[in-house]
C-alpha positions in Angstrom: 0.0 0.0 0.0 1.3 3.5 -1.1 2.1 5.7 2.0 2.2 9.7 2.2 5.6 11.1 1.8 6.7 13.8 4.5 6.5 16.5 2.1 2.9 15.6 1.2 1.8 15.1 4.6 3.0 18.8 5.0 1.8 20.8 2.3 -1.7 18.7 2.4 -2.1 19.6 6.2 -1.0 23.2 5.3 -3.8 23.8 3.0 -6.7 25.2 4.4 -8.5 23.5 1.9 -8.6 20.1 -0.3 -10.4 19.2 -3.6 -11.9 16.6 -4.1 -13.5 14.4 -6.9 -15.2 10.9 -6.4 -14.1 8.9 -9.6 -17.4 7.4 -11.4 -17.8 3.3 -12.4 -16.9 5.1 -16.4 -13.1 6.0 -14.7 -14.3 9.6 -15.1 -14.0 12.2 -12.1 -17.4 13.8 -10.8 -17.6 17.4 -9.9 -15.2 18.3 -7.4 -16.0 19.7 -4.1 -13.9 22.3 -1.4 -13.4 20.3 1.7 -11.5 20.6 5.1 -8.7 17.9 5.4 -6.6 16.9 8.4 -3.5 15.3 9.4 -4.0 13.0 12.3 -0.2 11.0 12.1 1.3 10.1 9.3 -2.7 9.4 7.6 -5.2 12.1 6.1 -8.4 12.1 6.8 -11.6 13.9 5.4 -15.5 14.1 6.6 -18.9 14.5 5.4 -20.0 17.5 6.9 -23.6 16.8 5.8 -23.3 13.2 7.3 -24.2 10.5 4.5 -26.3 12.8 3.2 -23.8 14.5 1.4 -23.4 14.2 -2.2 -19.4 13.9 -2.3 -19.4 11.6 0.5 -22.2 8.9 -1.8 -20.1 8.8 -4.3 -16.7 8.3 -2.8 -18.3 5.4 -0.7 -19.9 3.9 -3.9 -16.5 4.3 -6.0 -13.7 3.6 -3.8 -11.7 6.1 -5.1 -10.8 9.6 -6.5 -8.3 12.4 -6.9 -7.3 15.3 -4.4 -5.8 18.4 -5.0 -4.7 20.6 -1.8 -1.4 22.5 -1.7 0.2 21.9 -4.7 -0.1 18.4 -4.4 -2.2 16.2 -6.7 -3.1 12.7 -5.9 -5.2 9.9 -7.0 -6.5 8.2 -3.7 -8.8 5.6 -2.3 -11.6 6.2 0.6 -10.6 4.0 3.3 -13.8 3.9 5.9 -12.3 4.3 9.2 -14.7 2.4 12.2 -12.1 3.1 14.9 -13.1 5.3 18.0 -9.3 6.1 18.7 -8.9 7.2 15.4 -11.9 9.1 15.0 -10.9 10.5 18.8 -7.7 11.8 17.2 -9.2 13.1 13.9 -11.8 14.9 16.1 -8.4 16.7 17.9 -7.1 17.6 14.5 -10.2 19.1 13.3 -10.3 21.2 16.4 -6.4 22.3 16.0 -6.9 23.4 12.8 -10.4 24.2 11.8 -11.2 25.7 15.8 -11.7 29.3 15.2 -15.2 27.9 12.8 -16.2 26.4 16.3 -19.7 27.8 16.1 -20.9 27.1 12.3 -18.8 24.4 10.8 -16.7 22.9 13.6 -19.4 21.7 15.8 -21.0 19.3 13.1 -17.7 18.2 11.8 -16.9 16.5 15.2 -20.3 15.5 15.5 -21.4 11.5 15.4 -23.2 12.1 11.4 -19.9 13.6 10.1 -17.7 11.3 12.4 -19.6 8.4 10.3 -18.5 9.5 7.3 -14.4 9.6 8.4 -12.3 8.4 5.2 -9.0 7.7 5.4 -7.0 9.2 1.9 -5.1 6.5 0.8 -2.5 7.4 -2.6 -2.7 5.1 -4.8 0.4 3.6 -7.0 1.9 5.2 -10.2 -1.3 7.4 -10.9 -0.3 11.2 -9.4 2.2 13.7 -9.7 3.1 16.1 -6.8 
């Protein structure tokens, strides 16, 4: 399995931002969305702000897999569904390190149990990015 380099793990968990597209069963990317991304070790994690409601979230469970963009760095990945309170315990620290000063609009439901759900771990995949 294809792991993060450092400079990855830094420049991804410097954006304040990621993009993301779910790939479709044709190999084709749907429309990307603007999500938050955080580092919780040496893994990147992303939630569903809308729970499994959301749109984005659907379709990466459905396809398994998709491509990121987030500070400068451009990745195919796959959607890892993490079912791991410790985890989820440590991505709910990173989300308030880095996404606090939202505490009263976005924050809250982001380290809420719909959102928390939804937790994917960003996995690169092999030979198919460029950073």
């Amino acid at each position: 399995m294809a792991q993060w380099t450092t400079q990855e793990l830094a420049r991804i968990d410097a954006a304040e931002e990621l993009e993301l597209g779910a790939r479709r069963p044709d190999g084709t990317l749907g429309k990307r969305v603007t999500i938050w991304v955080v580092r919780h070790g040496d893994d990147l994690y992303v939630r569903s702000w809308r729970g499994h409601g959301g749109r984005w979230f659907r379709a990466a469970q459905s396809g398994g897999e998709g491509h990121i963009s987030a500070g400068g760095v451009e990745k195919d990945v796959e959607f890892v569904d993490v079912d791991d309170d410790s985890v989820n315990q440590g991505v709910d620290a990173a989300y308030r390190t880095k996404y606090g000063r939202y505490a009263d609009s976005y924050l809250t439901p982001m380290v809420s149990e719909p959102a928390r759900s939804t937790t994917f771990k960003l996995v690169p995949r092999d030979g198919r990015s460029g950073s």
